[in-house]
C-alpha positions in Angstrom: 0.0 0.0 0.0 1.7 3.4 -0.8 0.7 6.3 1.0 -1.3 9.1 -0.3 1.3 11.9 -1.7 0.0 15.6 -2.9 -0.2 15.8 -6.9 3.6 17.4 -7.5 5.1 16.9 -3.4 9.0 18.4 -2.9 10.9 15.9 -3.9 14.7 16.8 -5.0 15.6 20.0 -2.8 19.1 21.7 -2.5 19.1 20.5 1.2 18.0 16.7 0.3 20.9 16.4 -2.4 23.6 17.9 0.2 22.4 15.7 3.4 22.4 12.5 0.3 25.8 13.2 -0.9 27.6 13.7 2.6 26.0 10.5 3.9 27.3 8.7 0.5 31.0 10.3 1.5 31.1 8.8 4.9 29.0 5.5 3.8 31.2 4.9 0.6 34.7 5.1 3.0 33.3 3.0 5.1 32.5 0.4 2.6 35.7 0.1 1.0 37.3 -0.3 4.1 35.0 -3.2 4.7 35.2 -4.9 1.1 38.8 -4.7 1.2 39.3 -6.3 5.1 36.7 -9.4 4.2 35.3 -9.3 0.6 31.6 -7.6 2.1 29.8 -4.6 1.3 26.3 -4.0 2.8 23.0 -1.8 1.6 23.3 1.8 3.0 19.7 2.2 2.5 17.9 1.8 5.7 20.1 3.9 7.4 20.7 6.4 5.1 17.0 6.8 5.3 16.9 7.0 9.3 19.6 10.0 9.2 17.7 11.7 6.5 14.4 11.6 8.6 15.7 12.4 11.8 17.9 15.3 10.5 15.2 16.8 7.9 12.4 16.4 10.7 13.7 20.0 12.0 11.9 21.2 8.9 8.1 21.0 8.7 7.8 21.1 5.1 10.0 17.7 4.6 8.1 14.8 3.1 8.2 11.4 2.5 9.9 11.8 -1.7 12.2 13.7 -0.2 13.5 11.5 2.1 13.0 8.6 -0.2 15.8 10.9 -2.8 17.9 11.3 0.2 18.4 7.6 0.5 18.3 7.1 -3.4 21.6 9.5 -3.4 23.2 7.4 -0.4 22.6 4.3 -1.5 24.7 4.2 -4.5 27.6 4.1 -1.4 26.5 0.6 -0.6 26.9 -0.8 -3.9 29.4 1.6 -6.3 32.0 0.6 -3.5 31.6 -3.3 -4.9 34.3 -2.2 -7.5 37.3 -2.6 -5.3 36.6 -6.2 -5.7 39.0 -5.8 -8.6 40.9 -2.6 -8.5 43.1 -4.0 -6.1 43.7 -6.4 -8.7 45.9 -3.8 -10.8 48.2 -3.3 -7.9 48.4 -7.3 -7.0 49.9 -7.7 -10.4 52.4 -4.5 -10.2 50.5 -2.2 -13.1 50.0 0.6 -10.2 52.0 1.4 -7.8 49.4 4.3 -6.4 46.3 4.3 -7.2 45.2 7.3 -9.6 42.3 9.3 -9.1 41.4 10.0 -12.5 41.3 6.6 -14.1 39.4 5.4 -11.6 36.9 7.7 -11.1 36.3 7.5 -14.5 35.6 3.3 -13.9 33.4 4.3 -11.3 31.4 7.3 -12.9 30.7 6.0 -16.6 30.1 2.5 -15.3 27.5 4.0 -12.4 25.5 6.1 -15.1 25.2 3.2 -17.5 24.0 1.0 -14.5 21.7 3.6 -14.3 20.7 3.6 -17.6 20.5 0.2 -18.6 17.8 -0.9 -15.3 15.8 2.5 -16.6 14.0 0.6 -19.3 13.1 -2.5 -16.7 11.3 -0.7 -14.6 7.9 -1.5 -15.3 8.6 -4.9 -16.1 10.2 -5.9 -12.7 9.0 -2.9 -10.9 5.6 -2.0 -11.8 4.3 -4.8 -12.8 6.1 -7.7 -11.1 5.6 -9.6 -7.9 9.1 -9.6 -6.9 9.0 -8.9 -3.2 12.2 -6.9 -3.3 12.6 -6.9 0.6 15.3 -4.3 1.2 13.8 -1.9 -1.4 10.0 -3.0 1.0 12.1 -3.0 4.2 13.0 1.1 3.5 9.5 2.2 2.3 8.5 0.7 5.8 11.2 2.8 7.5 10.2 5.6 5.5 6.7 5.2 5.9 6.7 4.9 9.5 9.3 7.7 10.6 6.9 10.4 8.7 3.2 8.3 9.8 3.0 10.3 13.3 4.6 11.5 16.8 5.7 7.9 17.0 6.9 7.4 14.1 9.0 10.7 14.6 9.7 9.3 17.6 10.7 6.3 16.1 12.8 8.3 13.8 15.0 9.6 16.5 15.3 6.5 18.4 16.7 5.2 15.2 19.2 7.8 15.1 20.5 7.2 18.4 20.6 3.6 17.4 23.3 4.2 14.1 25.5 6.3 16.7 25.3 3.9 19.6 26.7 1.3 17.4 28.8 3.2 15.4 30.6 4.4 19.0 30.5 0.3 20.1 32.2 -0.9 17.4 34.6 1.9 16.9 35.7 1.4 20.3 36.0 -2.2 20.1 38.3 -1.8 16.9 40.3 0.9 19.1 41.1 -1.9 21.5 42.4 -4.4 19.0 44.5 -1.3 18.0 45.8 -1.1 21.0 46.9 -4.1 21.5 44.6 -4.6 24.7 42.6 -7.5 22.9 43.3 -10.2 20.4 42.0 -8.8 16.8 41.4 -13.0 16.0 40.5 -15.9 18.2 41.5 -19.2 16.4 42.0 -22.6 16.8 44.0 -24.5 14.6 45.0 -28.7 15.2 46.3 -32.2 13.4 43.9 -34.8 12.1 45.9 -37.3 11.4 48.3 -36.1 8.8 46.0 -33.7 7.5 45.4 -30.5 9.9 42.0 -28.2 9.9 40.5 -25.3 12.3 38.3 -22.5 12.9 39.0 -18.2 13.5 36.9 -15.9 13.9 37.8 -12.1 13.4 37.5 -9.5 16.6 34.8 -7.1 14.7 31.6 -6.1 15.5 31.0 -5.2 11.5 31.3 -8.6 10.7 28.6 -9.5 13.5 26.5 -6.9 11.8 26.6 -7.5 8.4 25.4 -11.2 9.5 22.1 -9.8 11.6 21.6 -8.1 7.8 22.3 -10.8 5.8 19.6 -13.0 7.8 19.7 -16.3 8.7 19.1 -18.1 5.5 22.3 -16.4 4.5 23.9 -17.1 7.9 22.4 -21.2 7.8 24.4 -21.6 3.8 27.3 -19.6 4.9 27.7 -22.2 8.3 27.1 -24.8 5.8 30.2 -23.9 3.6 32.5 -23.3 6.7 31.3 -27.1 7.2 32.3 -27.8 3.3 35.6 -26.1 3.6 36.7 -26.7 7.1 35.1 -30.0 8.3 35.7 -31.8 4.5 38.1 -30.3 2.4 40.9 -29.0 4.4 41.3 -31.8 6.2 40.8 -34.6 3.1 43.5 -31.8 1.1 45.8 -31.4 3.7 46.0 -35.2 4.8 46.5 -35.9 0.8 49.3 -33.6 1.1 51.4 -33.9 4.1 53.1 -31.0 6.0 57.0 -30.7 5.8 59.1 -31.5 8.9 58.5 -28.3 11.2 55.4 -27.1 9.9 52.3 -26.2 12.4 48.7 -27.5 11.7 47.8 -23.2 11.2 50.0 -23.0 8.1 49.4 -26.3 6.9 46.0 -25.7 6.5 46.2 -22.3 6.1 48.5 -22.8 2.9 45.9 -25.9 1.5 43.5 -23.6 1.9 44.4 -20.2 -0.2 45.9 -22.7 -2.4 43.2 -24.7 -3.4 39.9 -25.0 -1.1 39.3 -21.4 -2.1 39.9 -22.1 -5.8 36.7 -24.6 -5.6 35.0 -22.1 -3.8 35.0 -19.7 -6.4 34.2 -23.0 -8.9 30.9 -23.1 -6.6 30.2 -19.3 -6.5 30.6 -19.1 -11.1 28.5 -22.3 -11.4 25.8 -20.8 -9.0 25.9 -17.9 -11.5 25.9 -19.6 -14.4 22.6 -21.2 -13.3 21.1 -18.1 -11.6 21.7 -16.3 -15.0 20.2 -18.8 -16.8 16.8 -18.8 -14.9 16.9 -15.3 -16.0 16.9 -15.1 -19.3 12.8 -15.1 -20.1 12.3 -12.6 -17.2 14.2 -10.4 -18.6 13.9 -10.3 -22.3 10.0 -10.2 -21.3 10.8 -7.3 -19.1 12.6 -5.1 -22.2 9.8 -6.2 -24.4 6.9 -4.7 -21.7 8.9 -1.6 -21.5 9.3 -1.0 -25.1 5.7 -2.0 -25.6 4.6 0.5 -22.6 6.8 3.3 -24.4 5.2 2.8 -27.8 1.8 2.9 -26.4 2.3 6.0 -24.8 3.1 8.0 -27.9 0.5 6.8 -29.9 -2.0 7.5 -27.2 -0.3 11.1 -26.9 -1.6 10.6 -23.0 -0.1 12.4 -20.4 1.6 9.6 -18.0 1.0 9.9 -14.0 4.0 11.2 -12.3 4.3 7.9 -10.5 5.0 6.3 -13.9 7.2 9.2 -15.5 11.0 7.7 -16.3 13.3 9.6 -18.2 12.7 9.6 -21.9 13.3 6.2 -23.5 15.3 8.7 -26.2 17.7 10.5 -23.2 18.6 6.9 -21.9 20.0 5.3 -25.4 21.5 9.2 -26.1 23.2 9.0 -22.6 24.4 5.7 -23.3 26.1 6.2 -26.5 27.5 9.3 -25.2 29.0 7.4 -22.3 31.0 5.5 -25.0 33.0 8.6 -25.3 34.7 9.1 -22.3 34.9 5.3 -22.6 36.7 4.8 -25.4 39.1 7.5 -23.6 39.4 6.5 -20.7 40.7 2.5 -22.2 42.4 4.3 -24.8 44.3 6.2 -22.3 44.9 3.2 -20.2 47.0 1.4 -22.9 49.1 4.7 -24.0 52.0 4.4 -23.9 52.3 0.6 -22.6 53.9 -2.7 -24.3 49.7 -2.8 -25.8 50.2 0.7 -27.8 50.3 -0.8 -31.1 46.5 -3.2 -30.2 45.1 0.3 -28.7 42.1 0.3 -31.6 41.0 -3.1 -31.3 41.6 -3.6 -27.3 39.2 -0.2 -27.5 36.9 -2.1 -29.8 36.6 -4.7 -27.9 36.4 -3.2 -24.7 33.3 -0.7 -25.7 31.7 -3.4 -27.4 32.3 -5.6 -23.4 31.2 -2.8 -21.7 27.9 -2.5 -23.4 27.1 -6.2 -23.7 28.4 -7.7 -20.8 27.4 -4.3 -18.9 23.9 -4.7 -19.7 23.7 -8.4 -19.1 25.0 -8.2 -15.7 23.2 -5.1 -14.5 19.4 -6.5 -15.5 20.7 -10.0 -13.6 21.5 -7.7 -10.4 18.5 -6.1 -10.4 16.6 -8.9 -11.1 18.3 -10.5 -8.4 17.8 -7.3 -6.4 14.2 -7.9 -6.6 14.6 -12.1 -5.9 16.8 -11.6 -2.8 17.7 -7.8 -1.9 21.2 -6.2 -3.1 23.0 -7.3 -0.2 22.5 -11.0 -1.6 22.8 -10.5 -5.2 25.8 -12.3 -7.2 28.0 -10.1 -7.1 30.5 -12.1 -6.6 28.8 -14.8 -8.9 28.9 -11.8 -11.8 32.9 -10.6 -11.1 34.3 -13.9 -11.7 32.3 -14.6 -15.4 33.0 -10.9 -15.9 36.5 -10.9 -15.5 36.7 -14.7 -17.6 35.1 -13.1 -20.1 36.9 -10.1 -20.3 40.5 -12.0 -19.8 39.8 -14.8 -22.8 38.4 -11.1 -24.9 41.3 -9.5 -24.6 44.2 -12.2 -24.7 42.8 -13.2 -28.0 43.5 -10.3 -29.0 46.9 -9.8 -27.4 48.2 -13.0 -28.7 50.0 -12.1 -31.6 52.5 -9.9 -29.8 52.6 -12.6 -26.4 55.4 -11.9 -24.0 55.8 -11.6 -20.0 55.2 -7.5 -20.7 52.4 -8.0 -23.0 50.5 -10.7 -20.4 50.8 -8.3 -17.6 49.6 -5.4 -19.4 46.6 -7.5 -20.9 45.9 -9.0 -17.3 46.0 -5.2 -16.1 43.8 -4.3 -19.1 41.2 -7.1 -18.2 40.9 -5.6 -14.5 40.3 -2.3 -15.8 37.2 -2.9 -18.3 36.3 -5.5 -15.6 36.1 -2.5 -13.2 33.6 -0.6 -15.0 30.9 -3.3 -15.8 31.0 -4.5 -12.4 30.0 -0.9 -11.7 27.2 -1.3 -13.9 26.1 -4.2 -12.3 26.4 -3.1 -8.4 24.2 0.3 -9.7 21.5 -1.5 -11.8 20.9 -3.6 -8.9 20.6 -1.1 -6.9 18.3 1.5 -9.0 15.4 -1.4 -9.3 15.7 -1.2 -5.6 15.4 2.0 -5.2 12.8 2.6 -7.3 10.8 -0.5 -5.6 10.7 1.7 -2.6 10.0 4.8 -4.8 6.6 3.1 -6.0 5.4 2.3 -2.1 6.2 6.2 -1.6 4.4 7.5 -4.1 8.1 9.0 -5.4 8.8 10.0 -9.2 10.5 7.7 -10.7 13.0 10.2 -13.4 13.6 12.4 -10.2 15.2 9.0 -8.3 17.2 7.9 -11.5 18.5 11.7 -11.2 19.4 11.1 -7.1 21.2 8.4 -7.7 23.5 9.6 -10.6 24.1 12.6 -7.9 24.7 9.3 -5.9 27.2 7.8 -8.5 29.1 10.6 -9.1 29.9 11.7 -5.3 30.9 7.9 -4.7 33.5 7.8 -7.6 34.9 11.0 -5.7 35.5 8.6 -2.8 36.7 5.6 -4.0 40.6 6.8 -5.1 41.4 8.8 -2.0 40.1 6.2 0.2 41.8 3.1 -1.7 44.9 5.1 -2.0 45.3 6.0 1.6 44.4 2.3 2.5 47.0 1.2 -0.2 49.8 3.4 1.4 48.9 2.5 5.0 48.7 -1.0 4.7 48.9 -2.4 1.1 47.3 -5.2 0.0 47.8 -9.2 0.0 50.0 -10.7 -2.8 50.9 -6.8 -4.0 54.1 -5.5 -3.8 53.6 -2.8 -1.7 56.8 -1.0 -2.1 55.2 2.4 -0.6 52.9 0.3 2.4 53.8 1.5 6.1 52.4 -1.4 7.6 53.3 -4.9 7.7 49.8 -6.0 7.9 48.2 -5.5 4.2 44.6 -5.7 4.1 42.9 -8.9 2.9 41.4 -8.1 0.0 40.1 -11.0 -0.4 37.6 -10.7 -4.0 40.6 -8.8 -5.9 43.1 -11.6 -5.0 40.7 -13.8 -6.7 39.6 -11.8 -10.1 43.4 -11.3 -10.7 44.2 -14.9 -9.9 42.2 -16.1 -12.7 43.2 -13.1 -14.7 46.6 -14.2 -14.5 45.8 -17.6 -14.7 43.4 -17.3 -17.9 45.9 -14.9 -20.2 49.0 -16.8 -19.0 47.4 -19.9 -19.1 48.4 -21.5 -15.4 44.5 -21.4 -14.5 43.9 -24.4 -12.3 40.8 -25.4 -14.3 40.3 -29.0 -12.7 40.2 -27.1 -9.2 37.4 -24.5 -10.3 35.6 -27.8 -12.1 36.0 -29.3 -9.0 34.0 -26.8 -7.4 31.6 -26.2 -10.1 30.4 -30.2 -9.3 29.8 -29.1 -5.7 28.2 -26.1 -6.7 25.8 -28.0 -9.4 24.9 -30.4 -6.4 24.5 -27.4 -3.7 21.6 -25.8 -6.4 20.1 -29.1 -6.3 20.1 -29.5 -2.9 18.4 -25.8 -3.2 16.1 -26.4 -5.5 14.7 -29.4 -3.7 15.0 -27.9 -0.3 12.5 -25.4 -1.8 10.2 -27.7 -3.8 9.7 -29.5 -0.4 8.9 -26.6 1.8 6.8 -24.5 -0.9 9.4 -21.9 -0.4 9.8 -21.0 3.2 13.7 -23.0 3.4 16.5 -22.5 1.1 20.3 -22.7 0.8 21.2 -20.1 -1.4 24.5 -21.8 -3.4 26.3 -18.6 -3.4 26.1 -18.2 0.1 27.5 -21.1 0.7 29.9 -20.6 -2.5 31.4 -17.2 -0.6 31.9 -19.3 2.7 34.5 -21.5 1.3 35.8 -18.8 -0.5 36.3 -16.5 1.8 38.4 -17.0 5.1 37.1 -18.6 8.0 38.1 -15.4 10.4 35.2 -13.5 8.2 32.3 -16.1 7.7 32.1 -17.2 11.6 31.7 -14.1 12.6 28.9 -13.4 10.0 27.4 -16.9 11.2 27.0 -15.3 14.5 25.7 -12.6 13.7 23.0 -14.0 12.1 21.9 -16.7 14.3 21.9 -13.5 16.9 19.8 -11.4 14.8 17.3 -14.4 14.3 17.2 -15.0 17.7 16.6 -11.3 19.1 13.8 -11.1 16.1 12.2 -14.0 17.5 12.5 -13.1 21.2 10.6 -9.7 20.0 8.0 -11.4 18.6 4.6 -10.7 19.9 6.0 -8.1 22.4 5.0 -4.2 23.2 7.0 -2.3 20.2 8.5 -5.6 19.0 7.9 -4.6 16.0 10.5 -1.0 16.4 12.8 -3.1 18.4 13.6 -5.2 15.6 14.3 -2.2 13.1 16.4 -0.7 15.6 18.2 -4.1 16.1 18.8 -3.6 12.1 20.0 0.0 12.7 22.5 -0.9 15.8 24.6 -3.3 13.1 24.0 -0.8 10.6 26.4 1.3 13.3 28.5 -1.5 13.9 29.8 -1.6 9.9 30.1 2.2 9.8 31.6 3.0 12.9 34.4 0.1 12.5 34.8 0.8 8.8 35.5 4.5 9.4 37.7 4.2 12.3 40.3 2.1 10.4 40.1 4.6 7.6 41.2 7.4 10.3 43.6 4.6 11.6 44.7 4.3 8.1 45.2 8.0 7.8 46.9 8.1 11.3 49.7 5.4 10.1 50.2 7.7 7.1 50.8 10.7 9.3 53.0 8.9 11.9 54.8 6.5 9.4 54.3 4.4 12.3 52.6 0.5 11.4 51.0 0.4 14.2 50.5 4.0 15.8 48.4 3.2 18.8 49.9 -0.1 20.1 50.8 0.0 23.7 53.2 -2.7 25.5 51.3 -5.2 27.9 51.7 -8.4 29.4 48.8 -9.9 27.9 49.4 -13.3 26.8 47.4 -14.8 23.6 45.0 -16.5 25.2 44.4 -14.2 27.7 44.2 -11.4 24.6 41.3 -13.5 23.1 39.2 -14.3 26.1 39.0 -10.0 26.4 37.9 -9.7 22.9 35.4 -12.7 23.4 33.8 -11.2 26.6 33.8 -7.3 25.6 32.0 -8.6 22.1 29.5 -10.8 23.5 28.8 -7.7 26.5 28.3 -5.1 23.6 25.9 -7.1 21.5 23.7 -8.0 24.0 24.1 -4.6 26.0 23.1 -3.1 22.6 20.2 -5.9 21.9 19.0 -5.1 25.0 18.7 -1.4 24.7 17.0 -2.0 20.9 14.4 -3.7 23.1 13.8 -1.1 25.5 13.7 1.6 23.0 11.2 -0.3 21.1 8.9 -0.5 23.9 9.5 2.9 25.2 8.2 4.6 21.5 5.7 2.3 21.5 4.2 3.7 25.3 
C-alpha cells in the first residue's frame, strides 16, 4: 500500500541532495574499508534513510519523496564501493604502484551512469508490474513510511538515530582496543587430524557481527554450511592428501591448503551458481525489455499524459546518454594502454572493450537487479557476476593480445582485463541497486526520473571517494599478494575478491588457470543448487540454501564467515524473542540500525587509523606494550564482544517499547 502523496510533493531540494551526498561520503569510506578487510559490502539504505528523517524532521515542510531521494543518493555508497573487488587487482599484479584518481573515477562514474541507464527501461517490467517482493527496497518504504506516519513514528525516527551512533561508538571502540593491543584482533584454533590438519577463526569485529544480523539467517544457515564444506571436508581430506614438511604447524598447513586450493573450488561453486542463476533469467528479462518498449510505444500513440508515478526519463535521453558514455569510454581505455607494451593493439583492445562494456554491462546489471528484486542487493551475485566478468573479459582480450605474447604483454593484458572488468561491475552493483530504489519509490508515491537523477548525484559523489580512500588504504597498509613498495604497515589488508579476479586473470591470459580445481568446485556447486532447489520444492518456499552463500563461505576466510554466522543466528534469535511483544515490531528495526552502526563505525575508524599510520609512518601507531598473553588477549575480545551485542540488543528492546508507550 503506498501512502497518499500531494499531486507534484517536494521531492529533490538543494538541502535533500547535500544531506544524500555527505551520507554517501562517509557510507562509501566505510564500505571500501569493509570490502577490502573481508570481501563484504552492505546496503546503506535503511540507514541512510533513518539519518535523512531524523535530521530533515527540524523542517516542517519535509516529506516522505524527499527522504526517499535522500536515501536514493546514499545508496549508491553501498553498492558503487563493490568495484574494489578488482581494482586491487591492478596493484596485486604491479601495473600501479598508487592508485590514480582519475582513471578510476572515470571506472566508477561511466560505469555507475550506464547501470543507471541500462535498469531505466526495466522498470515496469520488474518494478511496476512484477511480484518480486524486493525486501530491502519494501524494508526502506516501511522505514520511510513509519518515521513520517506520526509523533511515534518521529519518535521512532530519533530512536533510530540514536541507534546508528550507539553502534557506530561500540564498534569503533571495540576496533580501538584491538588497535591497542589490549585485545586479540582474532581468536582461532588450529589442530592435526591425522596427517591432514584443519581449524576454525573468527575475526574480533563487530562489522562482521552486523553484516550477518543483515544478511539474515538463510544467508547465515548456507554460509555455516560452507564453513562445514571447507573446514570440516576439504581441508582436512586436502591437507591429509598432502602432508606438511618437517617443522610445519597445523595453522600454516591448513592455512596454505587452503588459499591454495579450497578457495579455488569455492569460487568454482560461487561461477556455477551464477551460471545457473543467470540462466533462470533469461525469459524474465527479455520479457521485461519487451513490456517496456511495448509501454513506451503505447504511450506515444495514445499522446496521454503519464502519472507522475510512472514518468522515467525519456526512452530517447537513456539510449543518447548511453552512446555518449561510450565517449569518455573509449578515452578512458584508450588512455589506459598509451604508452604501454599494448600501444600498437590500442584500436582493437578499445573495440573490444566498448563493445564488453555495453554487452556484458547490460547483461549483468538487469541479472542484479533482477536478483535485487529475488533476494535484496546485499545477496545478489555479485560475486557470482565478477568472476564470469573478468573470464570473459581476460579470454576477450588475450585473444587479442596474442600475436605480440610476451611476459610484458601478459601483464599489461591481465591489467587491461581488470580495468574494463572494473567498470561493468559498476554497472552491475548500480543496476541492482536502481530497481531497488525505485521498488521503494513506487510504495512512496516517489517520481521515478527524479530517483534515476538522485542516484547519478549518488554515483558521481561515490566515484569522488573511492581513489582517495583506496589510496590512503594502499599506502597505509597495502594489500595481499601486492608488492607494496610504498605500504607503512606490515599487515596489508585482505582483499580477499581482488586476490581472486586477478588470480584467474593471470591464470586465464597466461594460461596456469587451475581449471580442474574450479571444475571441481563447479560439481559441488551444481549439487549445492540441487540440494536448493529441492529444499524449496519440499517446503513451498519457506527454506532455502542459497548456493552462493555457501559458494562465498568456502571462499572467503574462515576469520570472516564465523563471525557473520554469528551474527545471524543473533539477529534471528533477538527477532524472534521480539515477537509478539510491546513495540516488538520497532525493536527489531532498531536491532537492524545498531549493526547498521556496527559496519560504519568500524569501517571509518580504520580509515582514520589508516590515515593516522600515514601521518606517523608508524605500522601500528596506537599499540601499547602489555603483558597480555594470547590466550588471555582472546578471552578480552570474546567477553567485551558478547557484552556489547547483547548490552546493545537489549537497549534496541527497550527503545522499542519505550516509542511504542
Amino acid at each position: 500500500m503506498s501512502i497518499a502523496a500531494p499531486s507534484n510533493p517536494k521531492e529533490i531540494t538543494v538541502r535533500g541532495i547535500i544531506l544524500g551526498v555527505l551520507i554517501t561520503l562517509v557510507f562509501t569510506a566505510a564500505q571500501v574499508y569493509l570490502g577490502l578487510k573481508v570481501g563484504l559490502t552492505f546496503a546503506t539504505s535503511i540507514p541512510a534513510a533513518v539519518i535523512s528523517m531524523a535530521l530533515l524532521s527540524a523542517f516542517k515542510d519535509a516529506t516522505i519523496q524527499e527522504n526517499n531521494i535522500v536515501q536514493t543518493i546514499a545508496s549508491a555508497a553501498g553498492t558503487l564501493a563493490s568495484v574494489i573487488f578488482v581494482l586491487p587487482g591492478l596493484l596485486m599484479i604491479g601495473w600501479w604502484a598508487k592508485v590514480p584518481f582519475w582513471p578510476t573515477f572515470g571506472a566508477c562514474a561511466i560505469g555507475g551512469v550506464l547501470g543507471v541507464m541500462y535498469t531505466m527501461p526495466l522498470r515496469r517490467a520488474l518494478v511496476s508490474q512484477s511480484d518480486l517482493p524486493y525486501p530491502e527496497g519494501v524494508a526502506a518504504a516501511e522505514v520511510l513510511k513509519v518515521g513520517m506516519a506520526s509523533r511515534a513514528g518521529a519518535a521512532e525516527g530519533k530512536a533510530g538515530l540514536w541507534a546508528v551512533i550507539w553502534g557506530s561508538v561500540a564498534s569503533a571502540a571495540f576496533a580501538a582496543f584491538a588497535a591497542v593491543k589490549l585485545m586479540a584482533g582474532e581468536v582461532a584454533i588450529y589442530f592435526r587430524t591425522g596427517s591432514g590438519a584443519t581449524g576454525i577463526g573468527a575475526s574480533s569485529s563487530l562489522a562482521l557481527i552486523g553484516a550477518g544480523h543483515l544478511m539474515g539467517i538463510t544467508v547465515g544457515i548456507a554460509m555455516l554450511a560452507g564453513l562445514v564444506i571447507a573446514w570440516g571436508i576439504m581441508v582436512p581430506l586436502m591437507t591429509s592428501l598432502s602432508p606438511a614438511a618437517a617443522g610445519v604447524d597445523a595453522s600454516a598447513h591448513a592455512l596454505g591448503i587452503w588459499s591454495k586450493e579450497v578457495r579455488m573450488m569455492g569460487a568454482g561453486v560461487i561461477g556455477m551458481a551464477a551460471i545457473i542463476t543467470l540462466a533462470g533469467l533469461a525469459k524474465p528479462i527479455f520479457g521485461g525489455l519487451k513490456s517496456a518498449m511495448e509501454s513506451a510505444r503505447k504511450a506515444k500513440l495514445n499522446g496521454g499524459v503519464l502519472d507522475r508515478t510512472e514518468q522515467d526519463l525519456p526512452i530517447f535521453v537513456v539510449g543518447l546518454v548511453t552512446l555518449l558514455s561510450m565517449v569518455p569510454a573509449g578515452w578512458l581505455l584508450a588512455s589506459f594502454l598509451q604508452g604501454g607494451p599494448l600501444a600498437s593493439l590500442a584500436f582493437p583492445l578499445v573495440a573490444v572493450g566498448i563493445g564488453y562494456i555495453l554487452i556484458a554491462g547490460m547483461f549483468a546489471a538487469a541479472v542484479c537487479g533482477y536478483m535485487a528484486g529475488l533476494i535484496g542487493s546485499s545477496n545478489s551475485p555479485v560475486s557470482g557476476i565478477a568472476i564470469l566478468t573478468i573470464l570473459g573479459a581476460a579470454l576477450s582480450v588475450g585473444m587479442v593480445g596474442r600475436s605480440i605474447m610476451g611476459p610484458e604483454v601478459a601483464q599489461a593484458l591481465i591489467a587491461y582485463a581488470l580495468f574494463v572488468t572494473t567498470v561493468v561491475l559498476a554497472v552491475a552493483v548500480i543496476g541492482n541497486d536502481n530497481l531497488q530504489d525505485l521498488k521503494t519509490g513506487q510504495l512512496v508515491d516517489a517520481t521515478p526520473w527524479k530517483q534515476q537523477v538522485g542516484l547519478l548525484i549518488g554515483v558521481v559523489a561515490g566515484s569522488c571517494v573511492v581513489p582517495p580512500v583506496l589510496e590512503l588504504l594502499n599506502h597505509a597498509n597495502g594489500f595481499v599478494g601486492a608488492p607494496n613498495l610504498n605500504s607503512i604497515s606490515d599487515q596489508p589488508l585482505a582483499a580477499p575478491q581482488a586476490l581472486l579476479i586477478s588470480t584467474l586473470a593471470k591464470g586465464v591470459i597466461g594460461g596456469q588457470l587451475r581449471w580442474d580445481l574450479l571444475g571441481y568446485g563447479a560439481l559441488v556447486g551444481l549439487a549445492l543448487v540441487a540440494i536448493n532447489f529441492a529444499l524449496k520444492k519440499s517446503s513451498n518456499g519457506k527454506y532455502s540454501l542459497p548456493p552462493l552463500g555457501v559458494g562465498l563461505a568456502i571462499y572467503l576466510p574462515s576469520a570472516v564467515i564465523t563471525p557473520v554466522c554469528i551474527g545471524a543466528v543473533a539477529g534471528y534469535l533477538f527477532d524472534r524473542a521480539m515477537e509478539h511483544k510491546v513495540g516488538g515490531d520497532t525493536a527489531k528495526r532498531l536491532g537492524v540500525l545498531v549493526m547498521s552502526g556496527f559496519i560504519v563505525g568500524e569501517s571509518l575508524f580504520n580509515v582514520a587509523l589508516a590515515g593516522l599510520i600515514v601521518v606517523s609512518g608508524k605500522g601500528e601507531p596506537l599499540a601499547i606494550a602489555n603483558s597480555l598473553s594470547e590466550a588471555q588477549a582472546m578471552i578480552v575480545a570474546l567477553i567485551l564482544g558478547v557484552a556489547m551485542v547483547w548490552g546493545l540488543y537489549r537497549w534496541s528492546a527497550k527503545s522499542g517499547r519505550n516509542v511504542a508507550a
